[in-house]
mmCIF file of the protein (N, C-alpha, C, O) and its ligand, coordinates in Angstrom:
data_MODEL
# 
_entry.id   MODEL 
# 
loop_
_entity.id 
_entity.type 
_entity.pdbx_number_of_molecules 
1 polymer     1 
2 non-polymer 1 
# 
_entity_poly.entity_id                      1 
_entity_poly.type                           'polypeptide(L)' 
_entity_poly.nstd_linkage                   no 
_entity_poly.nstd_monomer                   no 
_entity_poly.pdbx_seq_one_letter_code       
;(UNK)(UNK)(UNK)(UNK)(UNK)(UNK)(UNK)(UNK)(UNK)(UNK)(UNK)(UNK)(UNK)(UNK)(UNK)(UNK)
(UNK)(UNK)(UNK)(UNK)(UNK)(UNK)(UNK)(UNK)(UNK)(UNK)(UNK)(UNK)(UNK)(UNK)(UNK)(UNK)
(UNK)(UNK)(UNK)(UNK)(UNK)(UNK)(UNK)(UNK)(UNK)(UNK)(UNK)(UNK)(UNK)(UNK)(UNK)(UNK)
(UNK)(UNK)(UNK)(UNK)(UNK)
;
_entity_poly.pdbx_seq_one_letter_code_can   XXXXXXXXXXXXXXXXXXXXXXXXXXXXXXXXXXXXXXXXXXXXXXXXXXXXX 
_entity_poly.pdbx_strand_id                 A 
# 
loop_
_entity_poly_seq.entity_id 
_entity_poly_seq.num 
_entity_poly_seq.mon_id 
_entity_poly_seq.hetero 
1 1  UNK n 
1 2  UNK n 
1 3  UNK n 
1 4  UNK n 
1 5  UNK n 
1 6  UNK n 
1 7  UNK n 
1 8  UNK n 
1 9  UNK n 
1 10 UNK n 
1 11 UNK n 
1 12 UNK n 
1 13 UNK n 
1 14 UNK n 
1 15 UNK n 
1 16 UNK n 
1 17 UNK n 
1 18 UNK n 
1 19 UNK n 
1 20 UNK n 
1 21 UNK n 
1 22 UNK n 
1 23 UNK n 
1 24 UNK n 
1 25 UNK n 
1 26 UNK n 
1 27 UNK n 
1 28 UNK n 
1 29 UNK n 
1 30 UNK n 
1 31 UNK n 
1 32 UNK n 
1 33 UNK n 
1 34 UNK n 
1 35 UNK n 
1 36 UNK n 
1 37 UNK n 
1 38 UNK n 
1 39 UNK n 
1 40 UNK n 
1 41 UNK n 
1 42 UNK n 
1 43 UNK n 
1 44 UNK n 
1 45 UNK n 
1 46 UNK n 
1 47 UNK n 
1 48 UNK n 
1 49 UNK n 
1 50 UNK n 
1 51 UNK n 
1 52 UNK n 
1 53 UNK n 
# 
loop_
_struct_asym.id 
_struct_asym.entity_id 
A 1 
B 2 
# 
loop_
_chem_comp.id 
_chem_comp.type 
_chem_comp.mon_nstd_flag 
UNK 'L-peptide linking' . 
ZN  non-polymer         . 
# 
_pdbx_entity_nonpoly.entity_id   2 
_pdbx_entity_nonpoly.name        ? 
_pdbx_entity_nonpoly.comp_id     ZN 
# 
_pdbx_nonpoly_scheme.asym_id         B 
_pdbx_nonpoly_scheme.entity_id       2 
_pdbx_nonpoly_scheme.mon_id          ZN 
_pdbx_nonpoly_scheme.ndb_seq_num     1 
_pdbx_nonpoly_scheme.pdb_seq_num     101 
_pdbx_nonpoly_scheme.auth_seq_num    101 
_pdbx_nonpoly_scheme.pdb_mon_id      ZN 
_pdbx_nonpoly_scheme.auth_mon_id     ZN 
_pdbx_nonpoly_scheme.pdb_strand_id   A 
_pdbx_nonpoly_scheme.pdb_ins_code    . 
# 
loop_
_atom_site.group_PDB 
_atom_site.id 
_atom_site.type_symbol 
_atom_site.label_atom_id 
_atom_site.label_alt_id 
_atom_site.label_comp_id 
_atom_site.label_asym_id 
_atom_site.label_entity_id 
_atom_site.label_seq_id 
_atom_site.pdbx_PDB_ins_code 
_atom_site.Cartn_x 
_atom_site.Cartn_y 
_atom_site.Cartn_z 
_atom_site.occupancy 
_atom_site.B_iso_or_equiv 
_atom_site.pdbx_formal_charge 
_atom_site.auth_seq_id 
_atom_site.auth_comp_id 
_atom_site.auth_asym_id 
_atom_site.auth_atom_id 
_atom_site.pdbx_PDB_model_num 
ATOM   1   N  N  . UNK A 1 1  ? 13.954  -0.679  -17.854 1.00 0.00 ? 1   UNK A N  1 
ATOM   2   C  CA . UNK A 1 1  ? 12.666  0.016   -17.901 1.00 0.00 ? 1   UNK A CA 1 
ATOM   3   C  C  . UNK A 1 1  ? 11.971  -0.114  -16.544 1.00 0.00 ? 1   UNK A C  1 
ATOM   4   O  O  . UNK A 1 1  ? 10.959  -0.811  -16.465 1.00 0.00 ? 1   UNK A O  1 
ATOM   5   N  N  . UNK A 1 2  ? 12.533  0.613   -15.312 1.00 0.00 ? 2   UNK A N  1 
ATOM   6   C  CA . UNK A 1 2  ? 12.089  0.161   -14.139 1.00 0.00 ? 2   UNK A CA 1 
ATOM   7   C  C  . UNK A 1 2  ? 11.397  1.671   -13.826 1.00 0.00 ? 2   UNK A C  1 
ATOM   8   O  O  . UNK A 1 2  ? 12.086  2.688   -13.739 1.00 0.00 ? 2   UNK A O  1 
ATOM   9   N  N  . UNK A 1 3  ? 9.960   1.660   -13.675 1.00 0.00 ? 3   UNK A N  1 
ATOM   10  C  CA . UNK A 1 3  ? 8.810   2.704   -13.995 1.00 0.00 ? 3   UNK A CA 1 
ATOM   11  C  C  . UNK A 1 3  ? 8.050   2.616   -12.640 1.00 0.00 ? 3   UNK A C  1 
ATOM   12  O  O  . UNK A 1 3  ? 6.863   2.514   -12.333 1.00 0.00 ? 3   UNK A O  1 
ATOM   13  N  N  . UNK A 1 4  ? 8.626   2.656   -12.305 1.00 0.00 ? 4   UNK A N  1 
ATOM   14  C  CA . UNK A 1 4  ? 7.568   2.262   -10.707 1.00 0.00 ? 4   UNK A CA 1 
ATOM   15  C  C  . UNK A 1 4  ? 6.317   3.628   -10.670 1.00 0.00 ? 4   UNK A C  1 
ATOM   16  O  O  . UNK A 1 4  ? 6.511   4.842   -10.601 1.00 0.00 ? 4   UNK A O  1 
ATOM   17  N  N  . UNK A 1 5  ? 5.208   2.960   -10.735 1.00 0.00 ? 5   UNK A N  1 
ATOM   18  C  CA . UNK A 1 5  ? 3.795   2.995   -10.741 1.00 0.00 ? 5   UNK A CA 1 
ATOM   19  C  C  . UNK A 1 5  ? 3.211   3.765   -9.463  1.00 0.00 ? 5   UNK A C  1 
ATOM   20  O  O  . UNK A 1 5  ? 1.996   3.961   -9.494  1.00 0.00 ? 5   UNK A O  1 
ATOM   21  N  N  . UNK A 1 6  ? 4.133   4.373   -7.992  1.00 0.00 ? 6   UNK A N  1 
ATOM   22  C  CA . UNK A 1 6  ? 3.501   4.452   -7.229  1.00 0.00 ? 6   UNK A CA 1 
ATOM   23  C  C  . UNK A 1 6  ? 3.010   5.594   -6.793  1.00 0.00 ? 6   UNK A C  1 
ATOM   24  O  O  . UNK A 1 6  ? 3.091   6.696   -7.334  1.00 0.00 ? 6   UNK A O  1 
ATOM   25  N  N  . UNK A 1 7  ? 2.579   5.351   -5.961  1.00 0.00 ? 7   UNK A N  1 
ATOM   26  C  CA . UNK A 1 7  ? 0.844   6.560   -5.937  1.00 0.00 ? 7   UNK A CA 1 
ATOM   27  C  C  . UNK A 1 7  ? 1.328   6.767   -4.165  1.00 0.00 ? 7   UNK A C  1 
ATOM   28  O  O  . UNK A 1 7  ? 1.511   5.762   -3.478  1.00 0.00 ? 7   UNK A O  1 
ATOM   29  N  N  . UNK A 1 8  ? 1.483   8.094   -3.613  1.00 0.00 ? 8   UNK A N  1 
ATOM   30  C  CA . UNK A 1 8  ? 1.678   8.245   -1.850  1.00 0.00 ? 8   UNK A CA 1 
ATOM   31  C  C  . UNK A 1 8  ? 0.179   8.426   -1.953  1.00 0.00 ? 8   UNK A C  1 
ATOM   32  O  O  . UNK A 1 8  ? -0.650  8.982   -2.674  1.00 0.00 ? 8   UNK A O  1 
ATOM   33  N  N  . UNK A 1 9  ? 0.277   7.426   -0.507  1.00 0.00 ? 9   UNK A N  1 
ATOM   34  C  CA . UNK A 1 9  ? -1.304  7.796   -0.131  1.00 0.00 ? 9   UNK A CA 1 
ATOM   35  C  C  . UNK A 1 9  ? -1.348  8.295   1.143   1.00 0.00 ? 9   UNK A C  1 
ATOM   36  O  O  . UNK A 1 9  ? -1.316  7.838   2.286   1.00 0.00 ? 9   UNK A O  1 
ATOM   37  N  N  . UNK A 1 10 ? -1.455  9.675   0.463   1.00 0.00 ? 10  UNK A N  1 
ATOM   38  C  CA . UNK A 1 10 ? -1.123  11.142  1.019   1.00 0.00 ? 10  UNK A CA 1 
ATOM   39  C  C  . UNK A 1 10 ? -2.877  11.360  2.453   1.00 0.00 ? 10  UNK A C  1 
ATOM   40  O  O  . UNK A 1 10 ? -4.100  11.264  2.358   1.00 0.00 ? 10  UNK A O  1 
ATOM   41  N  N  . UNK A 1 11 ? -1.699  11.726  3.747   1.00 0.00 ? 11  UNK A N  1 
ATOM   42  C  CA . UNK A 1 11 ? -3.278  11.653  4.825   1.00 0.00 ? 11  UNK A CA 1 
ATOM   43  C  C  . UNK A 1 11 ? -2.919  10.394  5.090   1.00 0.00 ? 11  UNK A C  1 
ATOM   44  O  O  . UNK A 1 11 ? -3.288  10.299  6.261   1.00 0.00 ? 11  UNK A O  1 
ATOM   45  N  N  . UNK A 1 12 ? -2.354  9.147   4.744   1.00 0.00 ? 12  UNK A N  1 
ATOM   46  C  CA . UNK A 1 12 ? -2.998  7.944   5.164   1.00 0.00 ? 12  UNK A CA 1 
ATOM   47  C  C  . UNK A 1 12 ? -1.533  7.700   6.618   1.00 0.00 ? 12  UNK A C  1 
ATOM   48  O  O  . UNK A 1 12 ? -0.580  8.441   6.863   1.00 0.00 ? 12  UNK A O  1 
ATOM   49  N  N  . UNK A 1 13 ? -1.900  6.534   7.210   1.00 0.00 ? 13  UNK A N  1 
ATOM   50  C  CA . UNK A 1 13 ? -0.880  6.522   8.511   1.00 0.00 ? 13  UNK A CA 1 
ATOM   51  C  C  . UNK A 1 13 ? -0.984  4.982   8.891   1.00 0.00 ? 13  UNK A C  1 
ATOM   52  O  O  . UNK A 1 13 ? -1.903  4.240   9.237   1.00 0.00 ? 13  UNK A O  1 
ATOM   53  N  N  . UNK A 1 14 ? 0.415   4.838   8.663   1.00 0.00 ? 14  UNK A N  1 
ATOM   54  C  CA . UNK A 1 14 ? 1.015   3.550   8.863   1.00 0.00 ? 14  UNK A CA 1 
ATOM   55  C  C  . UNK A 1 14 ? 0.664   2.907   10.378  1.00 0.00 ? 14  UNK A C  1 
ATOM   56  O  O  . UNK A 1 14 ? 1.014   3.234   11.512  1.00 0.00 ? 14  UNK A O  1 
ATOM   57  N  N  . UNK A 1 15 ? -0.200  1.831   9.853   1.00 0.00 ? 15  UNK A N  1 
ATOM   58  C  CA . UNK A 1 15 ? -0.844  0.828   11.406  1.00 0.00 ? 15  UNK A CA 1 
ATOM   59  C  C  . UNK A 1 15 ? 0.741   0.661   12.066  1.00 0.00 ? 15  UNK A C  1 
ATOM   60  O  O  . UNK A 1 15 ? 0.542   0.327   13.234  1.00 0.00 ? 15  UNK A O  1 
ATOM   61  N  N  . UNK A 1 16 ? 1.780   0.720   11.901  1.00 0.00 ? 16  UNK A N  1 
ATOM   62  C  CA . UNK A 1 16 ? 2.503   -0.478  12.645  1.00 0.00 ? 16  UNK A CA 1 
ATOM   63  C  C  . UNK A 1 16 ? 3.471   0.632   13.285  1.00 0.00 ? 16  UNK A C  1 
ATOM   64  O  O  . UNK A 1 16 ? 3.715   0.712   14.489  1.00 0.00 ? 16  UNK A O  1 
ATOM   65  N  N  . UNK A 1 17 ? 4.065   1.608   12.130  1.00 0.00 ? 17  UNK A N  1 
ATOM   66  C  CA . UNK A 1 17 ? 5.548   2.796   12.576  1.00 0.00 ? 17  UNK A CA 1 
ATOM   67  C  C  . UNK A 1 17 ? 4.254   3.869   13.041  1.00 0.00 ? 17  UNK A C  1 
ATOM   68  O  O  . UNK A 1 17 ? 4.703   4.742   13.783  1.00 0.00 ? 17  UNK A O  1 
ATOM   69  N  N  . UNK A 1 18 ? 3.075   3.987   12.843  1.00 0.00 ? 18  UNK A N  1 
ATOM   70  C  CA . UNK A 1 18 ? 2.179   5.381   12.975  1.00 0.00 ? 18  UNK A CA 1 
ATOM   71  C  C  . UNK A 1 18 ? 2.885   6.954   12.577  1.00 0.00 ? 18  UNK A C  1 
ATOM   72  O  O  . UNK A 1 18 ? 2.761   8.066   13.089  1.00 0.00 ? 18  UNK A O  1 
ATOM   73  N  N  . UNK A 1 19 ? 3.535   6.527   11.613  1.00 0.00 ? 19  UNK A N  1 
ATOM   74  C  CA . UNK A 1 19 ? 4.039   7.420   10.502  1.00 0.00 ? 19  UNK A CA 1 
ATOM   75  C  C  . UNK A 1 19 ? 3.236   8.138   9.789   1.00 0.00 ? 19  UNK A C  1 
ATOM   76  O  O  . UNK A 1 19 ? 2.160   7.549   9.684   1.00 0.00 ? 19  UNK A O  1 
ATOM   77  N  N  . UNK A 1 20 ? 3.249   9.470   9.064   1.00 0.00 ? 20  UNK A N  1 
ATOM   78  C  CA . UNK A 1 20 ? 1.818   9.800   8.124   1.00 0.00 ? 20  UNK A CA 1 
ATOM   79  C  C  . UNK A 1 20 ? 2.918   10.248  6.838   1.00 0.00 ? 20  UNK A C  1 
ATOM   80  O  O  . UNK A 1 20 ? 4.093   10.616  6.845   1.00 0.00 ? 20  UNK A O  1 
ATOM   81  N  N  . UNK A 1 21 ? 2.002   10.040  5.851   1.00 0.00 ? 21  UNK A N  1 
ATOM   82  C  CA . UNK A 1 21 ? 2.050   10.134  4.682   1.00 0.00 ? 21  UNK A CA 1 
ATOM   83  C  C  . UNK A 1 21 ? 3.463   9.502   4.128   1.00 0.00 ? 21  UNK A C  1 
ATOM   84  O  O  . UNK A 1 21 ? 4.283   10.132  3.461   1.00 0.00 ? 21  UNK A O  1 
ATOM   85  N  N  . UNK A 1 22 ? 3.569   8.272   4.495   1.00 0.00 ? 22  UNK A N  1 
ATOM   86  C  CA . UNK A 1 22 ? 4.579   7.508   4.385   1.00 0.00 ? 22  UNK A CA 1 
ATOM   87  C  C  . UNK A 1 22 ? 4.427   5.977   3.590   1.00 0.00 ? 22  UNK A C  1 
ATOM   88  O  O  . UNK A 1 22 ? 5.354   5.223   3.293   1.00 0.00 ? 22  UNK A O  1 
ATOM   89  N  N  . UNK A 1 23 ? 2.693   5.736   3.303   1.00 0.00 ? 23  UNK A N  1 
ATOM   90  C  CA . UNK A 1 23 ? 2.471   4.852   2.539   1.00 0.00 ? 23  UNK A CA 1 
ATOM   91  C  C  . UNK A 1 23 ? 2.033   5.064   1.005   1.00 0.00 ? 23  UNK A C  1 
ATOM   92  O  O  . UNK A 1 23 ? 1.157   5.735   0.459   1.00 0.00 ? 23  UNK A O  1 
ATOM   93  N  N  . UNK A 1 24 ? 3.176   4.068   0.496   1.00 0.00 ? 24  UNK A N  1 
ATOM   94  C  CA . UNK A 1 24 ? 2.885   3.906   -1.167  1.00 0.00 ? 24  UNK A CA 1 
ATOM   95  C  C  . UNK A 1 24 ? 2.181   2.891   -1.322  1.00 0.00 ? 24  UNK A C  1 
ATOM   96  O  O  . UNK A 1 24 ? 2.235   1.765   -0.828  1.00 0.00 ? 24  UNK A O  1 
ATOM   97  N  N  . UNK A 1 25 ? 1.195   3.599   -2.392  1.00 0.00 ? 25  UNK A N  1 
ATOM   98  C  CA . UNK A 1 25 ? 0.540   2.184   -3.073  1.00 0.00 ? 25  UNK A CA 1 
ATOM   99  C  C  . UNK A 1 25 ? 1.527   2.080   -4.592  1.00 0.00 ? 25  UNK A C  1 
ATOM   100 O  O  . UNK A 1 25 ? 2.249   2.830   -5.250  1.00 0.00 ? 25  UNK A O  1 
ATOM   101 N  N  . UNK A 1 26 ? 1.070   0.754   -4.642  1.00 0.00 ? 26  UNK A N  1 
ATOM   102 C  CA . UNK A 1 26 ? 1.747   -0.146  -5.690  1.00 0.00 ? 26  UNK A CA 1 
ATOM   103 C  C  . UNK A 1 26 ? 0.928   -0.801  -6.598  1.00 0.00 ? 26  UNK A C  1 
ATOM   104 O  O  . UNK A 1 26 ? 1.205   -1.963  -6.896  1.00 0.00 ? 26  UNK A O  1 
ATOM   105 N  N  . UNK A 1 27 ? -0.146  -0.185  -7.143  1.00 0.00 ? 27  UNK A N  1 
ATOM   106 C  CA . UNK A 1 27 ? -1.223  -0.557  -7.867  1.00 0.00 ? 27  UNK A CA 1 
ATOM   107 C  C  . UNK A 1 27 ? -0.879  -1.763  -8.681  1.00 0.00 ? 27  UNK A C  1 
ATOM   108 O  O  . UNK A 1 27 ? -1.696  -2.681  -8.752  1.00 0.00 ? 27  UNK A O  1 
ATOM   109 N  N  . UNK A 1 28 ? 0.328   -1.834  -9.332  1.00 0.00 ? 28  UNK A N  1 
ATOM   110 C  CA . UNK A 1 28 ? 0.653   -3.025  -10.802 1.00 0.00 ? 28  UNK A CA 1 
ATOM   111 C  C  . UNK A 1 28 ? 0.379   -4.660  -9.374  1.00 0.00 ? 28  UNK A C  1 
ATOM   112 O  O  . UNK A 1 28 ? -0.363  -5.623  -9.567  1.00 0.00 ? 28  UNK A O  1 
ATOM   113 N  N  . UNK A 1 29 ? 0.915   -4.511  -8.595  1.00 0.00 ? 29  UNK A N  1 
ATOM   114 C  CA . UNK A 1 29 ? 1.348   -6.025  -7.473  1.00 0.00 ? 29  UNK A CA 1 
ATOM   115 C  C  . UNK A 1 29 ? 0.040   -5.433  -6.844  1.00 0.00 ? 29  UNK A C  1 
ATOM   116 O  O  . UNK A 1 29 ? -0.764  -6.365  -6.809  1.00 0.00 ? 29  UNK A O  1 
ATOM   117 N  N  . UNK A 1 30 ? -0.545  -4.268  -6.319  1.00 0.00 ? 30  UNK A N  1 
ATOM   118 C  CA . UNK A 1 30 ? -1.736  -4.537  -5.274  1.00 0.00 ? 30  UNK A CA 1 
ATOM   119 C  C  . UNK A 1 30 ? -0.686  -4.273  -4.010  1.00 0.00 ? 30  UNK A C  1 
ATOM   120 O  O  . UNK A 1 30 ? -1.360  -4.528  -3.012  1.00 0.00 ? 30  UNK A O  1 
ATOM   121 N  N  . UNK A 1 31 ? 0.470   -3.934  -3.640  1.00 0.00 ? 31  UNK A N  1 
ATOM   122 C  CA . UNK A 1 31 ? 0.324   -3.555  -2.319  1.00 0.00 ? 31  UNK A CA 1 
ATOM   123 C  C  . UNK A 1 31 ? 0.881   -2.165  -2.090  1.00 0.00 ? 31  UNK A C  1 
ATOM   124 O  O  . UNK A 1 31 ? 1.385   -1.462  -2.966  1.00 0.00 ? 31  UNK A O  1 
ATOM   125 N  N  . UNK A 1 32 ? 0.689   -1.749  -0.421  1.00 0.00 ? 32  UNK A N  1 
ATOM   126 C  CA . UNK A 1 32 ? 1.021   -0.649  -0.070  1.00 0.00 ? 32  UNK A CA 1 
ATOM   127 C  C  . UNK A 1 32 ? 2.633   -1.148  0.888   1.00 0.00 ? 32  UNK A C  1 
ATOM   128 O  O  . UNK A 1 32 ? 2.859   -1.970  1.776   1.00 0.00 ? 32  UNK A O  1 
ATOM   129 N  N  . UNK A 1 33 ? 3.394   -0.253  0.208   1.00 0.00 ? 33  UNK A N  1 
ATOM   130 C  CA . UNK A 1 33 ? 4.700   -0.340  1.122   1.00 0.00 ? 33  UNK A CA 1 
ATOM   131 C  C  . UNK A 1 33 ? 4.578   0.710   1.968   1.00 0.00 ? 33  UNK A C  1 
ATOM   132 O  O  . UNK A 1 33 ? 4.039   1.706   1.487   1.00 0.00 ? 33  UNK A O  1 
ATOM   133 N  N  . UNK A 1 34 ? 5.125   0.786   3.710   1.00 0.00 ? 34  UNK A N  1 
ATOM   134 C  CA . UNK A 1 34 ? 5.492   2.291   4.534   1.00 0.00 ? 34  UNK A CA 1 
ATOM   135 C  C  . UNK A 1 34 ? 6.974   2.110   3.642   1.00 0.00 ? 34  UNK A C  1 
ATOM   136 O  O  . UNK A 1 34 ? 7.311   1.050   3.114   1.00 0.00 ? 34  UNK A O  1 
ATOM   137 N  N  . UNK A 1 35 ? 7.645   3.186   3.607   1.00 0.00 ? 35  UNK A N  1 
ATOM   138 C  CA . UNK A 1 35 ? 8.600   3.486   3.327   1.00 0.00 ? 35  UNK A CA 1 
ATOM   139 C  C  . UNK A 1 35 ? 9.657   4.123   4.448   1.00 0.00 ? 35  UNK A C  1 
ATOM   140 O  O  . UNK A 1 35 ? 10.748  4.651   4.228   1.00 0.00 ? 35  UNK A O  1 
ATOM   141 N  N  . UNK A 1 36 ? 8.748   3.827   6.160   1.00 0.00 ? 36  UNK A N  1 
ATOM   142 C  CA . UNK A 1 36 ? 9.701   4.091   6.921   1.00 0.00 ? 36  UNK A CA 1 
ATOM   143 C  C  . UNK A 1 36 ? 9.638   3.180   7.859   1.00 0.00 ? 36  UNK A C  1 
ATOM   144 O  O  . UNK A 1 36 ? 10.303  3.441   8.861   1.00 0.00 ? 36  UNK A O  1 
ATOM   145 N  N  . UNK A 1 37 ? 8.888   1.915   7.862   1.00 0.00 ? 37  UNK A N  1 
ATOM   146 C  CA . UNK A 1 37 ? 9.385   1.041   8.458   1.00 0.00 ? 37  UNK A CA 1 
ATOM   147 C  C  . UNK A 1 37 ? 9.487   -0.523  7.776   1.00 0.00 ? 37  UNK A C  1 
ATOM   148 O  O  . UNK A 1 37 ? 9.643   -1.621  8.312   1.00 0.00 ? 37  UNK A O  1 
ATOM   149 N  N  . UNK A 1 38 ? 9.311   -0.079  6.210   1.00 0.00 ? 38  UNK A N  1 
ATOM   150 C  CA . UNK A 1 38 ? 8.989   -1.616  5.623   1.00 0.00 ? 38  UNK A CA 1 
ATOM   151 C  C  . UNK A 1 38 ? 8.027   -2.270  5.538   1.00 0.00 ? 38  UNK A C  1 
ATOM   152 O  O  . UNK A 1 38 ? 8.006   -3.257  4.803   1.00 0.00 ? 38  UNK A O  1 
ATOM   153 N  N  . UNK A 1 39 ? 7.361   -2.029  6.004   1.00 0.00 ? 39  UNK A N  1 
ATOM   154 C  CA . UNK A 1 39 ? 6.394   -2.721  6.120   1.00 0.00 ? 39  UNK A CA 1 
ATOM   155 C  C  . UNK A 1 39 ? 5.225   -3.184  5.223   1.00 0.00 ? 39  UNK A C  1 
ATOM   156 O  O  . UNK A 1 39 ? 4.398   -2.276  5.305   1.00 0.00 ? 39  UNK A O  1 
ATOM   157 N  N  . UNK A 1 40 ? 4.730   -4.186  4.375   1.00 0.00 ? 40  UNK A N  1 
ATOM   158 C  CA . UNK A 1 40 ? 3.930   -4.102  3.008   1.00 0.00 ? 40  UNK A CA 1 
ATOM   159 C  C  . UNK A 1 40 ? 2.879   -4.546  3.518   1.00 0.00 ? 40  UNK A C  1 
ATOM   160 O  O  . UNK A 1 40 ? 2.983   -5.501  4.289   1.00 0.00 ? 40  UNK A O  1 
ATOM   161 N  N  . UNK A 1 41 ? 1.802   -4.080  3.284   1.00 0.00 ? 41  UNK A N  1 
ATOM   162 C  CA . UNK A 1 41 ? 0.016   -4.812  2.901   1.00 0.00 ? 41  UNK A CA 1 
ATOM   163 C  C  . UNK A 1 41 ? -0.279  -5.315  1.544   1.00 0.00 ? 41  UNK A C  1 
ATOM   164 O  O  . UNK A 1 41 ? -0.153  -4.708  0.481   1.00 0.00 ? 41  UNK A O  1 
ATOM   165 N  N  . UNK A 1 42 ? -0.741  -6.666  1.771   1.00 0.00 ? 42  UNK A N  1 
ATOM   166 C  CA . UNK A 1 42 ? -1.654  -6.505  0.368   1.00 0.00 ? 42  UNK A CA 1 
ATOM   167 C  C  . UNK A 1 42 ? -3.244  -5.911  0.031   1.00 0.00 ? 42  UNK A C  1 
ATOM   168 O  O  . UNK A 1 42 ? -4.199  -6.356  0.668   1.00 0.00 ? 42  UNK A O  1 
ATOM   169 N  N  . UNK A 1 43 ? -3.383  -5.111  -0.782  1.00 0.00 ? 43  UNK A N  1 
ATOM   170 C  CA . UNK A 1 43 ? -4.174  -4.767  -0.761  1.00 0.00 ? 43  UNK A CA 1 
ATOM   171 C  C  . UNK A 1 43 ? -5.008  -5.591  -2.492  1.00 0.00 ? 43  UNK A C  1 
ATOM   172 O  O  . UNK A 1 43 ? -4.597  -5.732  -3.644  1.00 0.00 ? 43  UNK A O  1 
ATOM   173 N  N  . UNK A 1 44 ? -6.540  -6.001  -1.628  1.00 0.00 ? 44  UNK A N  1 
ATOM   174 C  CA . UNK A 1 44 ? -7.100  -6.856  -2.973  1.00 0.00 ? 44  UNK A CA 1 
ATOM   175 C  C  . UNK A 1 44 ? -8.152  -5.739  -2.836  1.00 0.00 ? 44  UNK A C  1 
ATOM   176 O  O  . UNK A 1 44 ? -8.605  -5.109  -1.880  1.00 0.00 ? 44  UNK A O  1 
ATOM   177 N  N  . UNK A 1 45 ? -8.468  -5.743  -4.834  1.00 0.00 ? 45  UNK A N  1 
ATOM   178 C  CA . UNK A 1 45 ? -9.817  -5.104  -4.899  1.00 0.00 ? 45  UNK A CA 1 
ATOM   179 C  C  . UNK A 1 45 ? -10.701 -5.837  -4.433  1.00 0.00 ? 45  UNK A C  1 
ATOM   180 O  O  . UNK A 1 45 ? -10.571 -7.061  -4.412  1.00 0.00 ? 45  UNK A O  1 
ATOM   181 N  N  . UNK A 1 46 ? -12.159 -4.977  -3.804  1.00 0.00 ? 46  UNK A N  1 
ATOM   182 C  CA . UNK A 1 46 ? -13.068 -5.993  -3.265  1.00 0.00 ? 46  UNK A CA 1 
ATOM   183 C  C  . UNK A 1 46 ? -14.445 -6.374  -4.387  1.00 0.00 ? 46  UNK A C  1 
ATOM   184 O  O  . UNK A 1 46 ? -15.659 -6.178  -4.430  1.00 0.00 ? 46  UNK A O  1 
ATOM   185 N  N  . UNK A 1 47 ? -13.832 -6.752  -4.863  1.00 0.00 ? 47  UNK A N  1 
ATOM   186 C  CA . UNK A 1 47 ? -14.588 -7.106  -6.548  1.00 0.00 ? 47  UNK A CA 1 
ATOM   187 C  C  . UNK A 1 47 ? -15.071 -8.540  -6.311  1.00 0.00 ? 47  UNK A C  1 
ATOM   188 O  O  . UNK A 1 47 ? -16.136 -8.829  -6.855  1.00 0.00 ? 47  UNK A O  1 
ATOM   189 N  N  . UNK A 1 48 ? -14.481 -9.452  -5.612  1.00 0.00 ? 48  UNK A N  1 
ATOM   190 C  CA . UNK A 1 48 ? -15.000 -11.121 -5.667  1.00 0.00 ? 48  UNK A CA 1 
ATOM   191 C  C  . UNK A 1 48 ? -15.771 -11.430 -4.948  1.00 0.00 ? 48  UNK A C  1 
ATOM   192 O  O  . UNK A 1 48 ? -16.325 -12.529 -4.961  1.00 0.00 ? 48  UNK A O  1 
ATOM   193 N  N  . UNK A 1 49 ? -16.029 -10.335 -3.983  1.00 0.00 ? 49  UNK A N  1 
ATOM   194 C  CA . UNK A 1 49 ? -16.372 -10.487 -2.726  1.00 0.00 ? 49  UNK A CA 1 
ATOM   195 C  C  . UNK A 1 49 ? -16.263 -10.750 -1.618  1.00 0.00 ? 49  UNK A C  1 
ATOM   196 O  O  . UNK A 1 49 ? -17.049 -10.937 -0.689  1.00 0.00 ? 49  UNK A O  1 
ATOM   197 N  N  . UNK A 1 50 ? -14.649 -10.767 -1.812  1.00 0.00 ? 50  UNK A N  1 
ATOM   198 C  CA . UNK A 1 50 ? -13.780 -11.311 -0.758  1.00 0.00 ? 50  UNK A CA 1 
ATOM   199 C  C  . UNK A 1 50 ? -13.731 -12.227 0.193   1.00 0.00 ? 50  UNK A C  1 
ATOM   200 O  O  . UNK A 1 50 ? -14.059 -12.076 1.370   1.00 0.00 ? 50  UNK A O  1 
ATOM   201 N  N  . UNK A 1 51 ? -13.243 -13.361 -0.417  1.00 0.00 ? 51  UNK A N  1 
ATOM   202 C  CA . UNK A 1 51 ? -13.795 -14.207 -0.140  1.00 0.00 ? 51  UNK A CA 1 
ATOM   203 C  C  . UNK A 1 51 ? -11.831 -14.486 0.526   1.00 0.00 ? 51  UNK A C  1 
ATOM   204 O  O  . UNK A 1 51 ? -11.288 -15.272 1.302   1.00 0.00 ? 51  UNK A O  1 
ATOM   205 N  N  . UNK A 1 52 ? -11.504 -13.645 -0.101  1.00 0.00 ? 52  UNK A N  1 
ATOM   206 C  CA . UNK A 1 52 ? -9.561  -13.739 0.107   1.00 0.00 ? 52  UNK A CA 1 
ATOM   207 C  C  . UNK A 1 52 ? -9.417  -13.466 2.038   1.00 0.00 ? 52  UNK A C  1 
ATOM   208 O  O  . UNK A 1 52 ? -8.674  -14.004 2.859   1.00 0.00 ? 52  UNK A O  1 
ATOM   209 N  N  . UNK A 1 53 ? -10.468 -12.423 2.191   1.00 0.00 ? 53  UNK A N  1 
ATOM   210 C  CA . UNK A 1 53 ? -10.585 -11.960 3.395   1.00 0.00 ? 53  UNK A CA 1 
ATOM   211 C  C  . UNK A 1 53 ? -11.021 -13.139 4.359   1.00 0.00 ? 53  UNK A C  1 
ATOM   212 O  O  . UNK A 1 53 ? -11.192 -12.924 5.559   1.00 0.00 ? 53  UNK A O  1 
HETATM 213 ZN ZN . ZN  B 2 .  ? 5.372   2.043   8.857   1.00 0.00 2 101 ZN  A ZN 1 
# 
């Protein structure tokens, strides 16, 4: 049951390859993978106040 959840976040452009429309988000884990150079972020909601930051 492998359902992968992900969302292109379409317009957006990879800090590292400067690729466009090449990053997935991964809402279930919180991160964004590029899908052309590997590269993952985590991304936290800013709900705590980020204190993660
Ligand atoms: Zn990239």
């Amino acid at each position: 049951m492998t359902t992968p959840l992900l969302h292109l976040l379409d317009g957006l452009r990879c800090e590292i390859c400067r690729c466009r429309d090449v990053l997935w988000l991964d809402p279930v884990r919180g991160l964004v993978e590029c899908h052309e150079c590997g590269q993952t972020a985590i991304t936290l909601p800013a709900e705590d106040g980020g204190d993660a930051l």
